[in-house]
C-alpha atoms as an extended CHARMM CRD file, in Angstrom:
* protein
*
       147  EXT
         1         1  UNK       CA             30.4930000000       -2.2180000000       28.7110000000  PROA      1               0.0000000000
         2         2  UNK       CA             29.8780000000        0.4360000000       26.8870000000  PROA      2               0.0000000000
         3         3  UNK       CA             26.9070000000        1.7560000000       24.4050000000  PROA      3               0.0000000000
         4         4  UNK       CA             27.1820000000        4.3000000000       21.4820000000  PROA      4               0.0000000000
         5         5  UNK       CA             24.3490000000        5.6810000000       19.5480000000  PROA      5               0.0000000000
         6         6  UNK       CA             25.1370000000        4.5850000000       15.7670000000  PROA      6               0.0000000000
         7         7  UNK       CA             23.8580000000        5.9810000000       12.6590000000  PROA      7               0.0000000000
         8         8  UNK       CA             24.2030000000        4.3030000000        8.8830000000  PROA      8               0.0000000000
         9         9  UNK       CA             24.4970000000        6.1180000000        6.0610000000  PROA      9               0.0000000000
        10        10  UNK       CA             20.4760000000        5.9890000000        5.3030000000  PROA      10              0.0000000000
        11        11  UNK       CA             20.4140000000        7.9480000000        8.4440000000  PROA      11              0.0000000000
        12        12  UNK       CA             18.5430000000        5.0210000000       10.6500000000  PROA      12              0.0000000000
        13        13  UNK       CA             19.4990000000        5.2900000000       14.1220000000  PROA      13              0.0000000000
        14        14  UNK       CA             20.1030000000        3.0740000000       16.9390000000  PROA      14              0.0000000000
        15        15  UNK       CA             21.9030000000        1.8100000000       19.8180000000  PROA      15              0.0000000000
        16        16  UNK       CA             24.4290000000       -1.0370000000       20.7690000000  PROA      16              0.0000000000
        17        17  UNK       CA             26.4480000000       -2.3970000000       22.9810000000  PROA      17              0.0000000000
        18        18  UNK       CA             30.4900000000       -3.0680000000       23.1690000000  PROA      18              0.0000000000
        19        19  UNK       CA             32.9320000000       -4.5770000000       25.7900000000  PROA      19              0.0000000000
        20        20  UNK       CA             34.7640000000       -1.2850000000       24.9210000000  PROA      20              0.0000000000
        21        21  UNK       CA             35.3800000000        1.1780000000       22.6820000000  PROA      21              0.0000000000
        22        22  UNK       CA             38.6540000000       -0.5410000000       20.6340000000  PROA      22              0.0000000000
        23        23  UNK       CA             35.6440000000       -3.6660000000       20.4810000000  PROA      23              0.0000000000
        24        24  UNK       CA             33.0670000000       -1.5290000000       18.8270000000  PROA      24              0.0000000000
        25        25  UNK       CA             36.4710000000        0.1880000000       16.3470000000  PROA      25              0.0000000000
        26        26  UNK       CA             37.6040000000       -3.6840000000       15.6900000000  PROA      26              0.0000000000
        27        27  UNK       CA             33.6780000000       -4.8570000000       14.7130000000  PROA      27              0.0000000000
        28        28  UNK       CA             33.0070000000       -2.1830000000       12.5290000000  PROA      28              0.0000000000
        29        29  UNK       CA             36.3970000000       -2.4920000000       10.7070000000  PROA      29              0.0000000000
        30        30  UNK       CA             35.9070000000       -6.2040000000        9.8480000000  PROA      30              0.0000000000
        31        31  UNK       CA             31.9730000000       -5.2130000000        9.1040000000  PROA      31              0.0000000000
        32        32  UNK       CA             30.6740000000       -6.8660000000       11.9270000000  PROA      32              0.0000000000
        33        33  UNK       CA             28.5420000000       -3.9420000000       12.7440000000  PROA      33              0.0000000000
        34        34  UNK       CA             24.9870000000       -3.2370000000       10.7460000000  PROA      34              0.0000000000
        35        35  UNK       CA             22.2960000000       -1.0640000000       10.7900000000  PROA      35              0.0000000000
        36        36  UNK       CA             19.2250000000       -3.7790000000       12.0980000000  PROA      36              0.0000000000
        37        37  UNK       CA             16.7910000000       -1.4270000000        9.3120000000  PROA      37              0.0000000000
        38        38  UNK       CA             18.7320000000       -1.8350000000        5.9200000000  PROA      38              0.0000000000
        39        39  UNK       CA             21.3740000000       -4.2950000000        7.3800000000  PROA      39              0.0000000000
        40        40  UNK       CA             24.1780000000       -1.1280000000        5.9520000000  PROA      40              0.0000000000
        41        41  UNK       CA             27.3170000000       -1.5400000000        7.1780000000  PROA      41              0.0000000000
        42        42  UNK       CA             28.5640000000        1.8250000000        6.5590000000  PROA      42              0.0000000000
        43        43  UNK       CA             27.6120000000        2.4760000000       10.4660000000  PROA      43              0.0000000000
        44        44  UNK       CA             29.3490000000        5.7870000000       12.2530000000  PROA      44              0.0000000000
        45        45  UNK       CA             29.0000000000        6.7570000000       16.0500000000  PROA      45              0.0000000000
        46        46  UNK       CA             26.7060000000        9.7760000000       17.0030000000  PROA      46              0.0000000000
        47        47  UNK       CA             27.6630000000       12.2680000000       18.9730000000  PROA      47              0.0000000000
        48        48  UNK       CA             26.3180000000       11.1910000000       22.1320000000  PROA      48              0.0000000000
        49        49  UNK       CA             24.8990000000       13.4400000000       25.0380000000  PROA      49              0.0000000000
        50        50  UNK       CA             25.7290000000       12.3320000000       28.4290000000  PROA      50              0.0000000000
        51        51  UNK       CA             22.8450000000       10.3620000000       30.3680000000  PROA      51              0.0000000000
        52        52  UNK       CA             21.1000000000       12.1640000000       32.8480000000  PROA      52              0.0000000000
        53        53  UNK       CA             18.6090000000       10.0600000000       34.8610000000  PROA      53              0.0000000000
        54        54  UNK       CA             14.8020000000       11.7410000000       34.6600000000  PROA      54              0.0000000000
        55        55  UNK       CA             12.4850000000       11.0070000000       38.0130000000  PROA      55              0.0000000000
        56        56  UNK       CA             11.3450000000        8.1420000000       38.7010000000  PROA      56              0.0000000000
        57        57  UNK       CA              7.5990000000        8.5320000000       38.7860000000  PROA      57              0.0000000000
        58        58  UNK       CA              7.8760000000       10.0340000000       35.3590000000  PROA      58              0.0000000000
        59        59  UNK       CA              6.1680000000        8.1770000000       32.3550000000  PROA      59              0.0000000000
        60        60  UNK       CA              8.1870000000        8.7150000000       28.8450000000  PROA      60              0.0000000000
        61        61  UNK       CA              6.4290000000        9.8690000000       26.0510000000  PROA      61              0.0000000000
        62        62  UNK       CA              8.7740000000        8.5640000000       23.7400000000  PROA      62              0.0000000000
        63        63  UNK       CA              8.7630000000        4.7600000000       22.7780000000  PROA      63              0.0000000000
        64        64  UNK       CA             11.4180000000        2.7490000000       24.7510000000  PROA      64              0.0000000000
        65        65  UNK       CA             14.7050000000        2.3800000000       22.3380000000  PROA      65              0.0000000000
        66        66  UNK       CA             16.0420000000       -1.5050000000       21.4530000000  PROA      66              0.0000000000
        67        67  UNK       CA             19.4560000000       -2.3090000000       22.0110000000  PROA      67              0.0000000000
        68        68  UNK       CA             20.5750000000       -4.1760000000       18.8980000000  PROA      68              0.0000000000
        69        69  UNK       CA             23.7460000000       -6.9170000000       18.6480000000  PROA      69              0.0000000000
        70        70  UNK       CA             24.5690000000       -8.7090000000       15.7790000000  PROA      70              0.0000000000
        71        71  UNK       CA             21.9650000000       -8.9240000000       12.6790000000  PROA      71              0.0000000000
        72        72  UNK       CA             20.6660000000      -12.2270000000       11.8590000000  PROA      72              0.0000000000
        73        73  UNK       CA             20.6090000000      -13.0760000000        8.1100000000  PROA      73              0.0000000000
        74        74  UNK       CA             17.0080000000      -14.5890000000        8.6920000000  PROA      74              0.0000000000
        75        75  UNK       CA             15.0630000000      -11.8990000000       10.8820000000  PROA      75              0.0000000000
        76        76  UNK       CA             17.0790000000       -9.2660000000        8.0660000000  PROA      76              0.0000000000
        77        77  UNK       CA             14.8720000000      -11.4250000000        5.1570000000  PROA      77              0.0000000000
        78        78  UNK       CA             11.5040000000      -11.1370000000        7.2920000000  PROA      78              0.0000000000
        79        79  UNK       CA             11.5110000000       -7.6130000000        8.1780000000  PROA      79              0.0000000000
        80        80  UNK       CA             12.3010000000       -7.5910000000        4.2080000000  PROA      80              0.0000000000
        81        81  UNK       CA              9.6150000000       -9.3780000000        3.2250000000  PROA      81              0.0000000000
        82        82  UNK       CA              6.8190000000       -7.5090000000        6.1430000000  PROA      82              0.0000000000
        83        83  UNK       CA              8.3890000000       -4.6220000000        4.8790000000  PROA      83              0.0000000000
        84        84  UNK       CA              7.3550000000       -5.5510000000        0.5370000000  PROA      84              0.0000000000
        85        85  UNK       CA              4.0730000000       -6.5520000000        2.2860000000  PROA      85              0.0000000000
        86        86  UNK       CA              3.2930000000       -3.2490000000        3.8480000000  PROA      86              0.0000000000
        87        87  UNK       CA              4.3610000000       -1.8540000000        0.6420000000  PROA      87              0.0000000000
        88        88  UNK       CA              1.7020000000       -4.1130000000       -1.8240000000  PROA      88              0.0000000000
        89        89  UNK       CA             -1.2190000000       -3.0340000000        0.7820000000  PROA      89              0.0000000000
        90        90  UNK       CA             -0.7340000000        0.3580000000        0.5450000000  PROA      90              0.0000000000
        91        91  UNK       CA             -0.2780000000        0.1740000000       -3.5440000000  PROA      91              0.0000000000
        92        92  UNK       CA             -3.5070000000       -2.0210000000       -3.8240000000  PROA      92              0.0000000000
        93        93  UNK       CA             -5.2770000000       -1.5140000000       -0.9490000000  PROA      93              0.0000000000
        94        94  UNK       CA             -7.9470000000        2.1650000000       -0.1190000000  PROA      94              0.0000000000
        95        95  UNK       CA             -7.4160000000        2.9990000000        3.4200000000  PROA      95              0.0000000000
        96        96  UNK       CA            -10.2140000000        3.4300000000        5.1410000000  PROA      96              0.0000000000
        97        97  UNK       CA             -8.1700000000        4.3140000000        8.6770000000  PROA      97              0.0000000000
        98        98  UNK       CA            -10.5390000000        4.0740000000       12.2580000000  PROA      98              0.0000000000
        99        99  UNK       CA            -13.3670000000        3.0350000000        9.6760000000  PROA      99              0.0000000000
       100       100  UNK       CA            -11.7580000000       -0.3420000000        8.9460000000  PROA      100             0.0000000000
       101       101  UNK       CA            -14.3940000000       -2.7810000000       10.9780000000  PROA      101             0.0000000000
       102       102  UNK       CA            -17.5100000000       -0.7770000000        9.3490000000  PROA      102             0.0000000000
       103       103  UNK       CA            -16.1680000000       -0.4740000000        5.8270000000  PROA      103             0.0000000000
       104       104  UNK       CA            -14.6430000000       -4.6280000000        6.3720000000  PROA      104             0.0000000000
       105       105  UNK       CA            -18.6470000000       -4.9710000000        7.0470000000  PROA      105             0.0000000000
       106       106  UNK       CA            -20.2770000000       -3.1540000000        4.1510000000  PROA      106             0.0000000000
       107       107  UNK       CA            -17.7860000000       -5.3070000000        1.8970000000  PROA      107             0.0000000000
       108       108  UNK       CA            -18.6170000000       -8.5640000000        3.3470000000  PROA      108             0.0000000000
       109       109  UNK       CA            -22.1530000000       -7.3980000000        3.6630000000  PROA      109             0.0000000000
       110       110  UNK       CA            -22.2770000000       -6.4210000000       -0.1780000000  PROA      110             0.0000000000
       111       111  UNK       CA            -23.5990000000       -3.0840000000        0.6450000000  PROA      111             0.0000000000
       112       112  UNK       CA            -20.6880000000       -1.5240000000       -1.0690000000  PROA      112             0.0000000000
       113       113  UNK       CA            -17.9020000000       -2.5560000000       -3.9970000000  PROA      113             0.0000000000
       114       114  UNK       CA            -15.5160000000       -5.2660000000       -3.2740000000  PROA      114             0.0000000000
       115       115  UNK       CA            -11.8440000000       -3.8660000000       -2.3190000000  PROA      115             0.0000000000
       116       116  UNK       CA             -9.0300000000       -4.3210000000       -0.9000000000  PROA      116             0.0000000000
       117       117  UNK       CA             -8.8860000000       -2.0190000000        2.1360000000  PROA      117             0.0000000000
       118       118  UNK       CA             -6.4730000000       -1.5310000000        5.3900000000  PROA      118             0.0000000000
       119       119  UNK       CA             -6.7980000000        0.7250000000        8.3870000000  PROA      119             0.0000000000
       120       120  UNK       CA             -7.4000000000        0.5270000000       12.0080000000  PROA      120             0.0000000000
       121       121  UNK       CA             -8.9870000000       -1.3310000000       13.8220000000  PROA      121             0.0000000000
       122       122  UNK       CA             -9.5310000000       -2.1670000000       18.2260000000  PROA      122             0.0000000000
       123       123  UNK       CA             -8.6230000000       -5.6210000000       19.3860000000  PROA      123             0.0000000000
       124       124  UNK       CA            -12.6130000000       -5.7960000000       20.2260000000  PROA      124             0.0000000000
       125       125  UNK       CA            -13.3370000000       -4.8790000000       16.6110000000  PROA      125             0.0000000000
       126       126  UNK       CA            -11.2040000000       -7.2260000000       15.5050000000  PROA      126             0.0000000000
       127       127  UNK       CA            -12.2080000000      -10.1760000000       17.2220000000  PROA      127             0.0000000000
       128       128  UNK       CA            -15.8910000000       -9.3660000000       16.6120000000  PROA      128             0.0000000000
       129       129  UNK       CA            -14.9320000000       -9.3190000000       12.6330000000  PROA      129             0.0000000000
       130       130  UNK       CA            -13.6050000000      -12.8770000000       12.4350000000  PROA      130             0.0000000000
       131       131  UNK       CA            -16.6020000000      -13.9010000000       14.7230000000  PROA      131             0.0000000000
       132       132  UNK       CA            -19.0760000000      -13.0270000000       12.1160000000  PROA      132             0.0000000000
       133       133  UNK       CA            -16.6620000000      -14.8110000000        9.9090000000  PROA      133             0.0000000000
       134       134  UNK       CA            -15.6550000000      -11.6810000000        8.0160000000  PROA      134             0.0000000000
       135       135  UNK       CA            -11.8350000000      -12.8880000000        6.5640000000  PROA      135             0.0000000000
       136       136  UNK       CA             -9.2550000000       -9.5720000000        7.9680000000  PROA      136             0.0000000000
       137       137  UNK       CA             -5.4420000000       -9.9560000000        8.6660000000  PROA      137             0.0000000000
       138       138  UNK       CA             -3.1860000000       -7.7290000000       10.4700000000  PROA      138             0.0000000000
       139       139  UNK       CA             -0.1960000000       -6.1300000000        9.2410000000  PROA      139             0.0000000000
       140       140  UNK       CA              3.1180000000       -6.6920000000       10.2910000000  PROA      140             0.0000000000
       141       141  UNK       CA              4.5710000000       -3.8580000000       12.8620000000  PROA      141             0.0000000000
       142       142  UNK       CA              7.8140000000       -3.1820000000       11.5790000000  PROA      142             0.0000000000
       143       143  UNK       CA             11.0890000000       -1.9810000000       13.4690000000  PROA      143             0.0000000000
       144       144  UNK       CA             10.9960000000        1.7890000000       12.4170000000  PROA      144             0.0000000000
       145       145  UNK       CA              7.1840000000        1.6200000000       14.0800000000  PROA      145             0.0000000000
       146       146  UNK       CA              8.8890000000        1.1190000000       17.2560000000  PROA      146             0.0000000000
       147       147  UNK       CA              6.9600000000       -2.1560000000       18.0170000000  PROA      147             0.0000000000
């Protein structure tokens, strides 16, 4: 087996796997290879530096990378439609960022206009929201977030 860092021509990275490298030349040929972001198949191998194993008791600060296979049509048309989700909150939406749970309040409360607002908010703060019955939804993570 063998894995090669790929690129499309949006410039998305990532990673994926191949019995060998006349595998990975036959797949993307017959456009059987596609980038798991804009589901391109115009997909090139990076050059790739050689792996050199870090110690052991050493935490990453980078997010882990996914190894990708073959796109499914169906997970493409979700991350599409998260994706034109993301994209209406933040057209129609204020962000209100760490302030989300006291601004969600103050709206619900009436103490200040009703609006459409997103941001951040703890798993506690969360929770405690919907317990006072205060309607909030989470937004989808998307791939490029590195969820």
């Amino acid at each position: 087996m063998i894995r090669y860092d790929l690129v499309c021509d949006q410039g998305h990275s990532f990673d994926s796997w191949f019995r060998d490298s006349s595998t990975y030349d036959s797949q993307a040929e017959r456009g059987l290879v596609a980038c798991p972001v804009c589901d391109s198949h115009k997909v090139s191998k990076q050059l790739m530096a050689p792996g050199i194993p870090a110690k052991s008791n050493k935490k990453s600060e980078e997010p882990a990378r996914v190894f990708t296979g073959p796109v499914d049509p169906r997970q493409q048309m979700l991350i599409k439609m998260m994706r034109e989700l993301r994209k209406h909150v933040e057209k129609n939406a204020d962000y209100v960022g760490d302030q989300f749970a006291e601004e969600a309040r103050r709206i619900h409360y009436k103490e200040t206009e009703q609006r459409g607002i997103y941001g951040e908010a703890t798993r506690e703060d969360a929770e405690a929201l919907v317990e006072e019955g205060i309607e909030i939804h989470p937004l989808p993570l998307l791939p490029e977030e590195g969820n």
